[in-house]
Structures are given as structure tokens and as C-alpha cells.
N, C-alpha and C positions, 0 to 999 in steps of 0.2 A: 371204623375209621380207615383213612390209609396205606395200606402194608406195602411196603417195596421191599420185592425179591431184589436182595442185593447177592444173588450166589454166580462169584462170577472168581474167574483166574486171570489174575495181574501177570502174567504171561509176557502180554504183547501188550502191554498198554503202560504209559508211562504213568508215573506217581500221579502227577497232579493232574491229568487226566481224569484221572479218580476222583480228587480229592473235588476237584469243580462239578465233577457229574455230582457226590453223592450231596455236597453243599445247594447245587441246584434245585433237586428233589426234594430236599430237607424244605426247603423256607418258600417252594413253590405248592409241595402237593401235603406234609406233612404237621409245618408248625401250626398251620391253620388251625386243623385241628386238635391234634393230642396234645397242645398246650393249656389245653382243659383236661380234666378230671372225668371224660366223661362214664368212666367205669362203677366210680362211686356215685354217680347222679342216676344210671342207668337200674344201678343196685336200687335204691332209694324207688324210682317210679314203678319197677316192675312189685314188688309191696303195695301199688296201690290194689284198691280196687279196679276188676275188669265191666261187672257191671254199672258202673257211674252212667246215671242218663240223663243228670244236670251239667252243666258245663260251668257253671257256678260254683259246684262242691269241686271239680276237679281243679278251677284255677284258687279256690282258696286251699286246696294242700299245696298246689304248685306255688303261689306270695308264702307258706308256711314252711315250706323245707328249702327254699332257694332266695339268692339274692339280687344274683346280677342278670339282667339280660340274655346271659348266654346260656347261663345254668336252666333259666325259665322256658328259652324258647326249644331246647335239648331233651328237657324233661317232658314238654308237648309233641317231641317228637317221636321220642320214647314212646309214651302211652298209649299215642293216634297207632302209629306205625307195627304197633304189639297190639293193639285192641281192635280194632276194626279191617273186616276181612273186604277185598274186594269184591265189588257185587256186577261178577260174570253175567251172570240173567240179566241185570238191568243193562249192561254195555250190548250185548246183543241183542235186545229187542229193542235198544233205544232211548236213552232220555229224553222225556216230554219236556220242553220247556213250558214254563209259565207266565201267560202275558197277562197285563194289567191297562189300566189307563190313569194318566193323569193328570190334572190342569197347571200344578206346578212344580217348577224345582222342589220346594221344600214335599211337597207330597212324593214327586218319585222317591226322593232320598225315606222318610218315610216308611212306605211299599217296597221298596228295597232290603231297608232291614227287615219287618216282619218275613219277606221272604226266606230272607237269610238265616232270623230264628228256626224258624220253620225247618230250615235245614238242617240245621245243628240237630237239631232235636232228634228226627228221622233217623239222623248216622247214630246219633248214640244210641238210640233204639232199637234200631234192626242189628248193630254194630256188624253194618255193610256200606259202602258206598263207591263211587265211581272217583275220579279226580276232582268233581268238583266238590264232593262232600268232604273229601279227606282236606280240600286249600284250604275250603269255607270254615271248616271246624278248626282247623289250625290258626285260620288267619281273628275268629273269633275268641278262640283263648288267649292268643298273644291280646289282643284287645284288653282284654278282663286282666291280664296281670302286667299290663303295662308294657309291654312292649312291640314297639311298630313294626308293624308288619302292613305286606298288601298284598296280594293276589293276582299273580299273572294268567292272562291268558295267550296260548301259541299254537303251535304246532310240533309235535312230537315225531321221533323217526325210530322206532319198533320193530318193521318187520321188514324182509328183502323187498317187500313192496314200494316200500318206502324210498329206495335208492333213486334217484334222479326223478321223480315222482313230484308235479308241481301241487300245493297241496289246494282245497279248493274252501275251504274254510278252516279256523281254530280248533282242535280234534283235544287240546290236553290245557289242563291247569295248575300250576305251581305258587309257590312263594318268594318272596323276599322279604329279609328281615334286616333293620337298622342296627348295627352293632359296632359300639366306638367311631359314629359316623362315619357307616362304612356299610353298604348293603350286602348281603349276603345270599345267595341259590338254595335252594331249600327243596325238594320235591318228597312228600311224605307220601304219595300214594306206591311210589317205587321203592320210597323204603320201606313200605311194608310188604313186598313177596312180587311175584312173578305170576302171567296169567299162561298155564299151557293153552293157546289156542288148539290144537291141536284134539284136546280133550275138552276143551271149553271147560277150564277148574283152575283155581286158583289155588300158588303155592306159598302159599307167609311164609316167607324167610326176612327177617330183622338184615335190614343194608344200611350202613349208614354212610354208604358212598355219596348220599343225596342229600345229607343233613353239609350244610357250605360247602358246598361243590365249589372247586377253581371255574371262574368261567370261560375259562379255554377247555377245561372238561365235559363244564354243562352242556355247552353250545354242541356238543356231538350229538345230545339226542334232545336238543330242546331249540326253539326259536320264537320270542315273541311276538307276538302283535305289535308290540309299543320297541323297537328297538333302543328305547331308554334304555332297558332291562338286560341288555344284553351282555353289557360292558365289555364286548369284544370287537374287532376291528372287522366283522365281516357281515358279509351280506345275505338276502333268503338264497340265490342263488349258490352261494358258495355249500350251504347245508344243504339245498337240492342235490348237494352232487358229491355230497358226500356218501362210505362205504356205511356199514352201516356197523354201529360202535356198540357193544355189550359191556355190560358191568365190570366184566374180568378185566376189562382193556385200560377201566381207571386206575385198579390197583397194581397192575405190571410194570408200569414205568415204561411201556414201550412206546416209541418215538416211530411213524410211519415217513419217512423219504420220500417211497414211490412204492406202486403209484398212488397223489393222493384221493384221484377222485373213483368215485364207486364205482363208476362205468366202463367197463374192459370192453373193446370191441377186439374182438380175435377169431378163430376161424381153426378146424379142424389142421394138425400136423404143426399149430403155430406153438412158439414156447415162451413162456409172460414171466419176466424178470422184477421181480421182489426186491428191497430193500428196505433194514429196519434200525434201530438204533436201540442196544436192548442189553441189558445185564444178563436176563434169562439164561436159562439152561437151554441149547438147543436139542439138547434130547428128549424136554419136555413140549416143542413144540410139532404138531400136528398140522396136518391141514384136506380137507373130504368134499369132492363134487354133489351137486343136491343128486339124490338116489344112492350116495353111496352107503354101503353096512357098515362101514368100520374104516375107521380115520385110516391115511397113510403118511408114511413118514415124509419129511423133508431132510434134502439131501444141502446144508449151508456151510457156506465160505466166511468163515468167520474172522474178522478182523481186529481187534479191540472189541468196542463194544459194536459195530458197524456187520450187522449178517445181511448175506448176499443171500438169493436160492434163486430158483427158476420151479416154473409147474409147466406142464407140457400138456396139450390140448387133443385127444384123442382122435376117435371116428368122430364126433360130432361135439357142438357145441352144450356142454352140460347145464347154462343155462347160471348157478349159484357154485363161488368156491367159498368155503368157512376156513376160516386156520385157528386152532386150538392151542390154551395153554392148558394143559394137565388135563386135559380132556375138555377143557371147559371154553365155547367159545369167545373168542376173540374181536372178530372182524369177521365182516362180510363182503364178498363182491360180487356184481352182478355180471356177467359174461352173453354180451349179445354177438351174434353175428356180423363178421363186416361187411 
């Protein structure tokens, strides 16, 4: 779920300055969620079985130990997100798609499902899959125990590639789910772990930053096709040009100022003016040029909750700056030449 670092000194900041900040975060990033139980639902799914390769047996435990809509589609997220490993190998060599033909509506619809079966089946079998194994299996179980769900397709933003990067087709797949008439962001293949490109392997680690994401959240590393889905007031442009936003950046509560778009144009001896809006500790924050070995500190003017810094541009253009909380990155920007 959630965590906000609230380690901060009432110092220089007035009472109810506080008192609005920590009310803000409460009913924006946190009621959402932890006003479920989801510790004792999480208790409860990890007691399932991990080899299930019907999708049948697992949504009849899930109608058996759950009630409501939210507990059901929680507990699919649980299992998907714990159970089935990214499938690195098939992301780099490519998924094949599967064409068909046919003479009508009711046949593609049809052709469609059997597809669909098809897939479910696959993921629980190899318990491997890409994004769209992981929407398709989730958006099938929610089916089976009753609750609506659909299947987005978009465009994702992952790597420093991706910074002001127009993109050239749909590259990711996610959810939405209907809950107290009210749709909700859902991304199960990020809540289940991390891929190091780097080593081409994948690392499960359980996030549940992605199970109802705020969509002012979502929207950092997600953009539909169908901007139905988006429920935010922006455009592909706007996420074209965005920095590029890591998991840590949901759970910090920090607020970006300036600058907010990814793309720093600057030039050797120039020096790039920061500004954040952040409870944090500023001792725990970091920040490292791509090639560098070992983070360097930031030197911040801190105000309230309002930090200033500056980073100063060497012999040459370094190309990527990262800024870190507790070592763990934050944000990205990308640094071209003017």
C-alpha cells in the first residue's frame, strides 16, 4: 500500500500548514487504500496453492473466502502478482501475435475468447508471462467471480529512453476495475517485481503501489490508447515529456515544482535549479550522473516543506541525472545539449 514518510521538523512551518498537508495525502494517496484489510486478505491468498492451472479452482476459493468486490479483485492480485514470474525470454525475442479470420461479429467475439482461454491457460502453466498474460488472467478471473473488470491497452514509460520519446505503437497492458461505481488503475504485471534489463532477469518483489493507483499517479508511467481510461486532465504530449517516475516517487509524497518536464537542455559550466515540495529527510536524498559509481550528495535550502538545490554541469554534457531517496531511485532526467 501507500507509506508516507511524514519525518519532518515543525520548525518553520506553521500548525495548519501541516495539518492540511498531512489531511491532503490522507484522503488522496492513502484512504483509497488501507481502508481495506488488505493484510488479512493477503494472509488468506498466500495459503493458496501456487501450482493452480485451472482458473476455475482459483476463482472458486476466491467466491469461498471473499465477499465484496474489492476483497475478490485484491485477492487476484495477491495470487497473479505472487504466482507468476515475468517472462524476460518472451519480452526479448518478441511476442507473436495471433491472426484469425472472420465473417462475423458474433464469430470474432467468439475467436476472441477461445484466444483468450488459450491464454489464461499458458500463464498458469509455464507461471510466466508478458503484460498481457498477467491483464488477460486477471481480467478473466475478475469475470469468473463477478467482478468488472476490462483490459487497457497504452503505452508505458520504463526506461530514460522513454523521456520525450513519441511512442510508435501500444508497448503495455493493464486494468480497470468497477468498484462502488467508480473505476479503478490496476497494473498486476508491475506488481509482481521488476525486470533488470541490464542482466536481462527478472526480480519478484510483491508492490502493491499498482493495485488502485490515484490516476494522477498512474498517468506517470502509463497512457492509454482510449483516453476514456485515463481520468486525468492531460494529454499523450504532456506524458511525452514527462521525467521519468520510479515506484519510490509514489510512496514519498514528493511534489516536483520544477522543472516539470524531462528534458533539460544545458551545456557544460551551466548550473540547473531544482525545486520540490517534500516532508523527506534531506539527508536521505541523493542524486548521480549516468557513469557515475556512487551517488553524490545535495547541498538544499530548505523551507517548510518547499527544498531548493541546484546541480552544476561539468566538462561535458553527462547526458542522464537520477536523484535518490535512500538510495533508491526517484526520478529521472534526461540532459541534452543546447
Amino acid at each position: 500500500m501507500f507509506f508516507l514518510y511524514l519525518s519532518y521538523s515543525i520548525k518553520d512551518i506553521q500548525l495548519m500548514k501541516i495539518v492540511n498537508l498531512i489531511i491532503f495525502f490522507i484522503v488522496i494517496y492513502i484512504l483509497p487504500v488501507v481502508s481495506q484489510d488488505f493484510i488479512s486478505i493477503d494472509k488468506i491468498v498466500d495459503a493458496y496453492p501456487r501450482n493452480i492451472s485451472k482458473p476455475e479452482k482459483l476463482a472458486e476459493m476466491i467466491k469461498r473466502d471473499f465477499n465484496t468486490d474489492i476483497e475478490k479483485a485484491r485477492a487476484i492480485y495477491r495470487w497473479i502478482a505472487t504466482s507468476i514470474k515475468y517472462d524476460v525470454d518472451a519480452y526479448y525475442s518478441g511476442v507473436k501475435s495471433t491472426s484469425y479470420s472472420y465473417s462475423t461479429l458474433e464469430e470474432k467475439k467468439q475467436k476472441e475468447l477461445e484466444l483468450q482461454k488459450k491464454q489464461v491457460e499458458q500463464t498458469l502453466k509455464k507461471k510466466k508471462a508478458v503484460c498481457e498474460g498477467y491483464s488477460g488472467l486477471f481480467q478473466n478471473l475478475c469475470d469468473m467471480v463477478g467482478v468488472e473488470c476490462v483490459t487497457i491497452l497504452g503505452y508505458s514509460k520504463t526506461s530514460d529512453r522513454d523521456i520525450g520519446r513519441i511512442p510508435k505503437s501500444t508497448d503495455h497492458a493493464w486494468n480497470a476495475i468497477k468498484i462502488d461505481n467508480k473505476w479503478k488503475l490496476i497494473d498486476v504485471t508491475w506488481g509482481a517485481g521488476s525486470v533488470n534489463y541490464s542482466k536481462k532477469e527478472f526480480i519478484p518483489q510483491f508492490n502493491d503501489i499498482y493495485f488502485l493507483t490515484p490516476p494522477e499517479l498512474f498517468f506517470l508511467k502509463h497512457f492509454p490508447e482510449n483516453k476514456d481510461w485515463l481520468f486525468v486532465n492531460k494529454s499523450l504530449e504532456d506524458f511525452i515529456e514527462l521525467p521519468l517516475y520510479y515506484s519510490e516517487f509514489a510512496v514519498s509524497g514528493i511534489k516536483i515544482i520544477e522543472p516539470e518536464k524531462g528534458i533539460i537542455k544545458t551545456k557544460p559550466n551551466d548550473i540547473i535549479k531544482f525545486k520540490w515540495r517534500t516532508t523527506l529527510e534531506t539527508k536521505d536524498l541523493t542524486y548521480g550522473f549516468k557513469g557515475d559509481m556512487y551517488a553524490r550528495e545535495l547541498t538544499v535550502d530548505k523551507k517548510g516543506d518547499i527544498l531548493s538545490f541546484e546541480i552544476a554541469i561539468e566538462k561535458s554534457v553527462p547526458g542522464l541525472v537520477t536523484f535518490y531517496y535512500k538510495g533508491s531511485a526517484v526520478v529521472s532526467y534526461k540532459l541534452e545539449k543546447k
